[in-house]
C-alpha positions in Angstrom: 88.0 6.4 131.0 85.1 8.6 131.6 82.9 8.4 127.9 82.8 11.7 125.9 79.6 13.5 125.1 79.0 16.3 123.3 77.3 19.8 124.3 76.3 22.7 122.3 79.1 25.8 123.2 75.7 28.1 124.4 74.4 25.5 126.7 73.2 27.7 129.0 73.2 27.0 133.0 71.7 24.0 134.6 71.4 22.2 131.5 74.4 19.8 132.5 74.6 15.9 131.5 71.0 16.2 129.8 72.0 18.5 126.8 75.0 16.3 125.9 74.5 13.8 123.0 76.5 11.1 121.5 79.1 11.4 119.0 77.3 9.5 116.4 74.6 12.3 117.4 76.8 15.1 116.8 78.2 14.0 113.5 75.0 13.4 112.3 73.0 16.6 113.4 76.0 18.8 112.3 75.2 21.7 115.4 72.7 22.4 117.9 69.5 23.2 117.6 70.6 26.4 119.5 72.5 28.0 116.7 76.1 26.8 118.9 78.5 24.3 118.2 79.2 20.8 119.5 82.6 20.6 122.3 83.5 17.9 124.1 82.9 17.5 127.8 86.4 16.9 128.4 89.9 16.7 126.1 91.3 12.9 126.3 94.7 13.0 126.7 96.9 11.5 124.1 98.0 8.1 124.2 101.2 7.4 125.5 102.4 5.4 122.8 102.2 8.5 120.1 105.5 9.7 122.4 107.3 6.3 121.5 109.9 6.8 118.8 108.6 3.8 117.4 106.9 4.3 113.9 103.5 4.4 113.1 101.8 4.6 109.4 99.5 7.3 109.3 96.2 5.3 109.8 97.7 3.8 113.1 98.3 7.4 114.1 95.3 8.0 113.7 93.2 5.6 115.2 95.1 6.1 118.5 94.3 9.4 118.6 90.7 9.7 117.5 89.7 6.1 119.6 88.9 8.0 122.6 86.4 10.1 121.2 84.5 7.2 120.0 85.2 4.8 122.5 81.5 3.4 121.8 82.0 1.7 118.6 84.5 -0.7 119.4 88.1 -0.7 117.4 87.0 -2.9 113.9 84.5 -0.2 112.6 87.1 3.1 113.2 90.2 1.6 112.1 88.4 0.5 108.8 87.1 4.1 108.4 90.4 5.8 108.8 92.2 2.9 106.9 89.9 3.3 103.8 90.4 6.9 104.2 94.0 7.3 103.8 94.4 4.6 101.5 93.4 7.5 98.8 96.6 9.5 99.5 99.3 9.7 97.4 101.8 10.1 99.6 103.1 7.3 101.6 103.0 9.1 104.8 100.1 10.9 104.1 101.1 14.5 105.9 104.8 14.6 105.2 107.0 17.1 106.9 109.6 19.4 105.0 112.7 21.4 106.7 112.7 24.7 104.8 116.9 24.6 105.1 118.3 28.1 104.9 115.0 29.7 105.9 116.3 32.4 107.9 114.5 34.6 110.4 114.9 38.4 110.6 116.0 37.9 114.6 118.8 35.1 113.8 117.7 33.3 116.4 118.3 29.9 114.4 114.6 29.1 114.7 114.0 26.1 112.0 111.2 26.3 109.8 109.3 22.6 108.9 106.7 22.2 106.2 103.9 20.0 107.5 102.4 19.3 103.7 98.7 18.8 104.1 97.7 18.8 100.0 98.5 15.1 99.2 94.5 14.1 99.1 92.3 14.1 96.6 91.2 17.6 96.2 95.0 18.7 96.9 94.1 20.8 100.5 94.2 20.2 103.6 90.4 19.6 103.7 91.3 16.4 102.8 92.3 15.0 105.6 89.5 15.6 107.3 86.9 15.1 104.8 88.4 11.7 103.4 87.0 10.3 107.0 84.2 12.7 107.6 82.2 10.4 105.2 82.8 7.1 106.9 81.9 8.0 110.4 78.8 10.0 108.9 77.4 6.6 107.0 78.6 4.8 110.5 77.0 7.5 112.8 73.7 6.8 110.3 73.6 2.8 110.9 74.5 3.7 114.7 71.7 5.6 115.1 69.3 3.0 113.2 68.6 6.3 110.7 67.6 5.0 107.1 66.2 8.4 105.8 68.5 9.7 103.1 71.3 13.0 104.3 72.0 16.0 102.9 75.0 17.4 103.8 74.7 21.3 103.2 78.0 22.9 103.1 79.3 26.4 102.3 82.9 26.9 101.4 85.6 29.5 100.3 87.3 27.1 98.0 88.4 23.4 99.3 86.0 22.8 101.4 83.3 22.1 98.7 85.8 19.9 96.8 86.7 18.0 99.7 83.2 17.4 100.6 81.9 16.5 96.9 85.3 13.5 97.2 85.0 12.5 100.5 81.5 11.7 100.4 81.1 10.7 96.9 79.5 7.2 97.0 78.8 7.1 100.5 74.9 5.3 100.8 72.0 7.6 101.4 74.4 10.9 101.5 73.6 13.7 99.3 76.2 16.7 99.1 75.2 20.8 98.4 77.7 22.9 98.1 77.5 26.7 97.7 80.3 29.2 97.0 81.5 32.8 96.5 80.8 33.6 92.7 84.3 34.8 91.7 85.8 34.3 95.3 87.7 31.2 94.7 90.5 30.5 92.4 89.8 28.7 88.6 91.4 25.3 90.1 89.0 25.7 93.1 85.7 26.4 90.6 86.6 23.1 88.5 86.9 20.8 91.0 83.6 21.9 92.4 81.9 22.5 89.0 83.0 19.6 87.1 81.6 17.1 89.9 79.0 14.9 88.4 76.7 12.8 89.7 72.9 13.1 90.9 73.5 13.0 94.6 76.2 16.4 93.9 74.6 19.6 93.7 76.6 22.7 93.4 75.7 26.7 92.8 77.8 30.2 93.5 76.0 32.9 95.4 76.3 36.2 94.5 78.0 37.1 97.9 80.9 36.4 100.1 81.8 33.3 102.4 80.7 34.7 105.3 77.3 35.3 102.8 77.3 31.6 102.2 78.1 30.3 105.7 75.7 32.9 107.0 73.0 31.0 104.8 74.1 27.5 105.6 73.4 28.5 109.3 70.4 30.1 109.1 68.6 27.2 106.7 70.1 24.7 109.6 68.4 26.8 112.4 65.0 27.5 110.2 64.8 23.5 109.3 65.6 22.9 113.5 62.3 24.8 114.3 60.0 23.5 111.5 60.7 26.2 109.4 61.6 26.7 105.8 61.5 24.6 102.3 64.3 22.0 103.9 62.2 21.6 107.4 61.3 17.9 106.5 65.2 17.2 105.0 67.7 15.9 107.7 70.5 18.2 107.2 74.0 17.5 108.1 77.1 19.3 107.6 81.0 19.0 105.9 82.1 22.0 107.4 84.2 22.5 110.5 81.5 23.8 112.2 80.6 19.7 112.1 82.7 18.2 115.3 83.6 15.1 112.9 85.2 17.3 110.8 87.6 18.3 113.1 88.9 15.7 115.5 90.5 13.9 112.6 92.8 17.3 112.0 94.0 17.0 115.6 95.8 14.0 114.1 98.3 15.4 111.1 100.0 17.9 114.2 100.7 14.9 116.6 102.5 13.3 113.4 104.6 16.7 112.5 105.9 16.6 116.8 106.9 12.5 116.0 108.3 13.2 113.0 110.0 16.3 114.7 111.3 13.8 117.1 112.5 11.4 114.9 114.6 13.8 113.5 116.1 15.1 116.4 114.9 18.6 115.8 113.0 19.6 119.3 114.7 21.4 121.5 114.8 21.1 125.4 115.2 24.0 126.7 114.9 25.2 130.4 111.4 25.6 131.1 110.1 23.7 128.0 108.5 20.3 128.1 110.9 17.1 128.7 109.7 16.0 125.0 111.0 19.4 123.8 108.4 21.8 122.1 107.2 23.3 118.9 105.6 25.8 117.5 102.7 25.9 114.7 101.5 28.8 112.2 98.5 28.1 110.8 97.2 30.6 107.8 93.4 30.4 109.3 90.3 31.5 108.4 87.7 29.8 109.8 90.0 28.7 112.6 89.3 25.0 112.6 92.9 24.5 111.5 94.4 26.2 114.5 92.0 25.2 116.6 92.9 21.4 116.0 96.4 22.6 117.2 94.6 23.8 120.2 92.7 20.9 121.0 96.0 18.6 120.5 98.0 21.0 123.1 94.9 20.5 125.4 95.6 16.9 124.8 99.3 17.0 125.6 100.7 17.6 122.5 104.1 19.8 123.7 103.1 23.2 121.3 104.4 26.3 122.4 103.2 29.5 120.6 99.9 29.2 117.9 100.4 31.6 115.6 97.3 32.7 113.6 98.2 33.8 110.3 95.9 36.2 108.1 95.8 37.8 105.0 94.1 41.7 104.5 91.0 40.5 106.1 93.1 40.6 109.5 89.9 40.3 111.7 91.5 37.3 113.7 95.0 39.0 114.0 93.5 42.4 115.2 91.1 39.9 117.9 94.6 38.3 119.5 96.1 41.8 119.4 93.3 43.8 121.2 90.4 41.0 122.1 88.0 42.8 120.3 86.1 40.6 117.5 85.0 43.6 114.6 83.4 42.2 111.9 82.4 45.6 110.7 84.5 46.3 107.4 85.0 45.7 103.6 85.8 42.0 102.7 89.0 42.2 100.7 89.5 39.8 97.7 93.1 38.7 98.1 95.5 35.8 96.5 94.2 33.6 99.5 91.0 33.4 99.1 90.3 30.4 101.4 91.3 33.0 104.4 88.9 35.8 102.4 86.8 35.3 105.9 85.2 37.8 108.7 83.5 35.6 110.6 85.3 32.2 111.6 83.0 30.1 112.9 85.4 28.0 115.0 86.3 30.8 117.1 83.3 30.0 118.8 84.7 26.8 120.6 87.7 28.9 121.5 85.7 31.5 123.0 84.2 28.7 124.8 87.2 27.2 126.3 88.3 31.0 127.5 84.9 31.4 129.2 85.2 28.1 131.3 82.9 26.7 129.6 80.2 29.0 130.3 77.5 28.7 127.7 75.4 32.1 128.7 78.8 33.9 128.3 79.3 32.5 124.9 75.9 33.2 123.9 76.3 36.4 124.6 79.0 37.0 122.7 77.9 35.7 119.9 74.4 38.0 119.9 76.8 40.6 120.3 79.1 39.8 117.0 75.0 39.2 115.5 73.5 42.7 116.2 76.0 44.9 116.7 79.1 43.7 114.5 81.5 43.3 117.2 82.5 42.2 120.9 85.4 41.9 123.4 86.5 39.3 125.8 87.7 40.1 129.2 90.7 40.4 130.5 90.8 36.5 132.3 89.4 35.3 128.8 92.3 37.2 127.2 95.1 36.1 129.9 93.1 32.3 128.9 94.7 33.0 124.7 98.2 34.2 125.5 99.3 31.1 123.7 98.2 32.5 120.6 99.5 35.4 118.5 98.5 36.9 115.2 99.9 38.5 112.3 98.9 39.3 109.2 100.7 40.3 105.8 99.6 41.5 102.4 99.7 39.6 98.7 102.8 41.4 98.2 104.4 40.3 101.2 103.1 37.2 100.5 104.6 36.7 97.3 107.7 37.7 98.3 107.8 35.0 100.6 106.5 32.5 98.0 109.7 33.7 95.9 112.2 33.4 99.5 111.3 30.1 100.1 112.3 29.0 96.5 114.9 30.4 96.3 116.1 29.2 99.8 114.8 25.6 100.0 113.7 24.7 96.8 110.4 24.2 98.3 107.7 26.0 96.0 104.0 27.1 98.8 100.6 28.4 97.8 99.4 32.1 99.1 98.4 30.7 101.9 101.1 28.8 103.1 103.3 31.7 102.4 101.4 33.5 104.7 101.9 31.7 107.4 105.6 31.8 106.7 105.5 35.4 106.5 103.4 35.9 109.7 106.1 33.0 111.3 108.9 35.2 109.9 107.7 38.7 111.9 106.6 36.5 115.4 110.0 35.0 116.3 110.8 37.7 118.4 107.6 36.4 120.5 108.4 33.1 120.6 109.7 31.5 123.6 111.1 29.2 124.2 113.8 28.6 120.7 111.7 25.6 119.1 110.9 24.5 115.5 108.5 26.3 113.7 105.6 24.2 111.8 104.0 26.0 108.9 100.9 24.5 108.0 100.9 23.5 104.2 96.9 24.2 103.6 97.2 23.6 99.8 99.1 22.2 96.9 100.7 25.6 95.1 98.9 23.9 91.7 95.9 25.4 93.1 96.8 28.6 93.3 99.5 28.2 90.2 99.1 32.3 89.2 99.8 33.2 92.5 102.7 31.8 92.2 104.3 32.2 88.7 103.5 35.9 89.5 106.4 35.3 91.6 108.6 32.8 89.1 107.9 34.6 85.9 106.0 37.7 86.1 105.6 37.9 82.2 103.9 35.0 81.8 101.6 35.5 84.4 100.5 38.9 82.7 99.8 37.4 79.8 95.8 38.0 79.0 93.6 35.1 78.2 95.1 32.2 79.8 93.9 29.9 82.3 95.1 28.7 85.2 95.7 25.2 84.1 97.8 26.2 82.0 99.5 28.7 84.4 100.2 25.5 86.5 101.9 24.0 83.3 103.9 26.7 83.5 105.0 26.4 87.0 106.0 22.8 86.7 108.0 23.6 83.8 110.1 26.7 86.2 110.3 23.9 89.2 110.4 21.0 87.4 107.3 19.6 89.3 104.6 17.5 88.0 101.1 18.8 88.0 99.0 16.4 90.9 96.9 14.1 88.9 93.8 15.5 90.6 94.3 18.8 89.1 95.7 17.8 86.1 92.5 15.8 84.9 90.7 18.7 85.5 91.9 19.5 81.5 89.4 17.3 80.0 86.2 18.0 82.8 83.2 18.9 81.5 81.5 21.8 83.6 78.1 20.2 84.9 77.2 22.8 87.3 76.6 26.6 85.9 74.1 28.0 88.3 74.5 31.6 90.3 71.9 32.2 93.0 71.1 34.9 95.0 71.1 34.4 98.5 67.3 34.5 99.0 66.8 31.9 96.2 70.0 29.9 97.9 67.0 27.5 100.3 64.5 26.9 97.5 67.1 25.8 94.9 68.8 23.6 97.5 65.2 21.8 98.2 64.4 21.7 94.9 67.3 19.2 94.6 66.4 17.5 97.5 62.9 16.7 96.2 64.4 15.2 92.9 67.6 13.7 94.1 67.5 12.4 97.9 66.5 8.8 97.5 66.4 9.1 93.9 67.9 6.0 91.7 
C-alpha cells in the first residue's frame, strides 16, 4: 500500500511529493506553516474485515481503521495508544448506538432514527473520542521524531474541546495544554470542567470575544511563531483542535461502528441503487465541521453513507453555504442553547473545500483570502455538483427544544441542544433523502451538560427559578428521567475554581508565554 503523507490544503502548484511530511510531522506541527491544513495524499480504503458481521470491541475497531494512516509505526505502539485510550470509557462499547423507536418523520416514509451516543468519555462529549488518543500519538509523534523539547498544545474552544484537551493530555510527558474560551459563550458545566482543572502544565483563560475570536487568535499566534514572530516564536506549538489532522482520523472510527452495529441489527436497507451492504444516513449538529467531515472521510473510504446532513443552529452560515455555495461570514454571532455550534467560521471546511477543488491548493488559497478580506466567497458550480451529498438545515432553540421534549416523550431517550438539532434538521430533510435508509444522529454531548436546556423542556418552572446553578439543574433532570448524573460532571460539585483570568484578545499571546516561561519544563 502506497504510504500516506501529509500536505498543507494551499499547497500551491509544483510543490508535489516535497511539501508532504510525515504523520508523526503533522501531529506534531499541528498545520502548515502556510496558514492551511494538513490532508492526506490519498483516503485508504477500509479494511475488509470492518464489513464482517463478526464483532469487534471498540479498540479493535479502531486500530483497523486508523493502521493505515500510520502504517510506519508498526502495530504494538498504535494498538497500545488506542487501547489505553478507551480503557477510560464508561461504556462498554464505547460509542453505543440507540433506536429512537416511535420517532416519526413529518413525510411517513418509515425512515428510522439511531442515536450514535458519543458522550461516554471523560469530559462527557464527543471530543472525547478523539482527544482520549490525540495524546498518545502526540507523546509517540515526539519520541518518533527524536524531539525532547517540551509542547505546548494551544487550543481555542467553544466548550468541549478545552475539556477534552485538558483530560486527554493530562499527564502526557513534556506536554503542556492552553486553552482559551468565549467569556460567557459556553454553558456552566462547560466553564467547570475547564476552570476547575489543576495542575501546572494546565493553563486556562476566557477572552472577551467569540469562538471564532479565539480560534482567530490560536491561528494567527501559530502563523506569527512559524515566521519568527511573536512572544511564543521560540515555543514549539502544537494543537488539540480539529484543525490538528490527529484529531480527526480517530473520529472516522465511531461512524464505521454505528454502519456495523446497524448491520448487526438488521436495520440497513437494500434498496435498488443503494450499496449491496445497504446504506445510511448521518446528521451531524456541526460547527466547526470536523464532525461531519469524519463522515466524509469514512464515505471516501467506503463506508456505504448516503446523505450528510449538516445540522446548524441560528448561526446557519454552513446551512445557507450547502443551500447557495456562498460562504458569508458577515453577520451577528447569535448566542444560542448550543453554544458549541455558536461558530462563523469552521475551520474544517477548509479540507472540504479542498477535496471539491481537486485538490488544487491555489484554488483553495484563494478562497480562503477571499473569506479573510472580504467576508465571504462562493464555489463553482463543478465544486458545488462535487457536495451534493451533503445538505443543511438549520432550526431555532425553540424548535430545538421541542424536539428535546418529542424525543422523550417518544423514546424515552433524553438529548442535549445539540443533538436535538440534528434531529430536528433530520426531521425537515427526509423528503431529500434517497434512497429510504436509517438515519444516525450524532450524539455530540451528554444532556447533563446542557441540563437547563433541557429541563426548560421537562419542567419549565424549575428552570425559571433565579439563582440556581446548573449542577443542580442537572439534579433536577435525573430526578424527571430517573437518570444518574455522569460521575465526571457530578464531581464537578466539590471543584475548586483554579483558573479566573479574562483576557483581551491582544493580551491573549503574552499571557499564554508568560506561562510558557514558568511552566514548560518546569518541576
Amino acid at each position: 500500500m502506497r504510504a500516506i503523507r501529509f500536505s498543507s490544503t494551499r499547497a500551491l502548484p509544483g510543490s508535489g511529493d516535497s511539501s508532504a511530511v510525515t504523520i508523526e510531522k503533522a501531529i506534531v506541527q499541528g498545520m502548515p506553516r502556510d496558514g492551511g491544513l494538513f490532508v492526506p495524499n490519498h483516503l485508504p480504503p477500509l479494511p475488509p474485515r470492518i464489513f464482517d458481521p463478526e464483532p469487534l470491541r471498540y479498540a479493535d475497531l479502531a486500530y483497523l481503521v486508523m493502521a493505515p494512516f500510520f502504517q510506519d509505526w508498526g502495530e504494538e505502539s498504535l494498538r497500545r495508544i488506542i487501547e489505553s485510550a478507551y480503557s477510560t470509557f464508561f461504556h462498554p462499547e464505547v460509542a453505543p448506538l440507540e433506536h429512537l423507536a416511535d420517532l416519526s418523520d413529518p413525510m411517513d416514509t418509515g425512515m428510522e432514527f439511531h442515536l450514535l451516543e458519543l458522550f461516554h468519555g471523560q469530559t462527557c462529549a464527543f471530543k472525547d473520542l478523539a482527544l482520549s488518543v490525540l495524546g498518545g500519538l502526540l507523546r509517540e509523534s515526539l519520541d518518533r521524531l527524536g524531539m525532547k523539547e517540551p509542547v505546548l498544545v494551544l487550543t481555542a474552544t467553544s466548550g468541549d474541546t478545552g475539556s477534552a484537551a485538558l483530560e486527554g493530555l493530562s499527564g502526557i510527558p513534556g506536554v503542556k495544554v492552553a486553552v482559551i474560551y468565549p467569556h460567557g459563550g459556553t454553558s456552566d458545566i462547560q466553564r467547570l470542567q475547564m476552570t476547575t482543572a489543576a495542575g501546572k502544565d494546565r493553563f486556562v483563560a476566557a477572552i472577551k470575544g467569540n469562538f471564532d475570536d479565539a480560534q482567530g487568535c490560536v491561528k494567527s499566534i501559530f502563523q506569527r511563531a512559524s515566521k519568527g514572530e511573536g512572544a511564543l516564536a521560540s515555543v514549539f506549538l502544537s494543537s488539540a483542535n480539529s484543525i490538528n489532522i490527529g484529531r480527526l482520523l480517530p473520529q472516522i472510527v465511531y461512524y464505521v461502528a454505528a454502519y456495523r452495529s446497524l448491520k448487526a441489527r438488521n436495520a440497513l436497507n437494500r434498496e435498488a441503487g443503494a450499496s449491496p451492504e445497504g446504506l445510511m444516513h448521518v446528521a451531524v449538529p456541526t460547527g466547526n465541521f470536523g464532525d461531519i467531515l469524519a463522515a466524509k472521510y469514512a464515505k471516501e473510504m467506503g463506508l456505504p453513507i448516503g446523505t450528510l446532513i449538516c445540522a446548524s443552529n441560528a448561526n446557519k452560515v454552513l446551512a445557507d453555504f450547502f443551500a447557495t455555495g456562498v460562504y458569508d461570514r458577515r453577520r451577528k454571532l447569535v448566542k444560542t442553547d448550543s453554544p458549541s455550534m455558536d461558530i462563523l467560521v469552521s475551520s474544517n471546511l477548509e479540507r472540504l473545500l479542498h477535496m471539491a477543488a481537486g485538490e488544487d491548493g491555489a484554488r483553495v488559497r484563494s478562497l480562503m483570502e477571499d473569506l479573510s478580506v472580504q467576508g465571504w466567497f462562493e464555489i463553482n458550480g463543478k465544486e458545488q455538483h462535487y457536495l451534493s451529498d451533503f445538505t443543511g438545515g438549520w432550526c431555532s432553540d425553540f424548535a430545538a427544544g421541542s424536539t428535546t421534549s418529542t424525543v422523550w416523550e417518544t423514546s424515552g431517550v433524553l438529548v442535549d441542544p445539540h443533538t436535538a438539532t440534528a434531529v430536528e434538521v433530520a426531521l425537515r430533510a427526509v423528503d431529500r433523502l434517497s434512497p429510504k435508509a436509517p438515519i444516525v444522529v450524532v450524539g455530540t454531548a451528554s444532556p447533563y451538560k446542557f441540563p437547563k436546556a433541557c429541563l426548560e423542556e421537562l419542567d419549565p418552572e424549575a428552570a425559571a427559578r433565579p439563582g440556581v446553578s446548573d449542577l443542580d439543574h442537572a439534579l433536577r433532570v435525573a430526578k424527571l428521567v430517573h437518570g444518574k448524573i455522569p460521575e465526571p460532571i457530578a464531581r464537578l460539585a466539590g471543584a475548586k475554581v483554579v483558573h479566573e483570568t479574562v483576557l483581551e484578545l491582544g493580551e491573549v499571546e503574552a499571557a499564554i508565554a508568560c506561562f510558557a516561561a514558568g511552566g514548560l519544563g518546569a518541576e
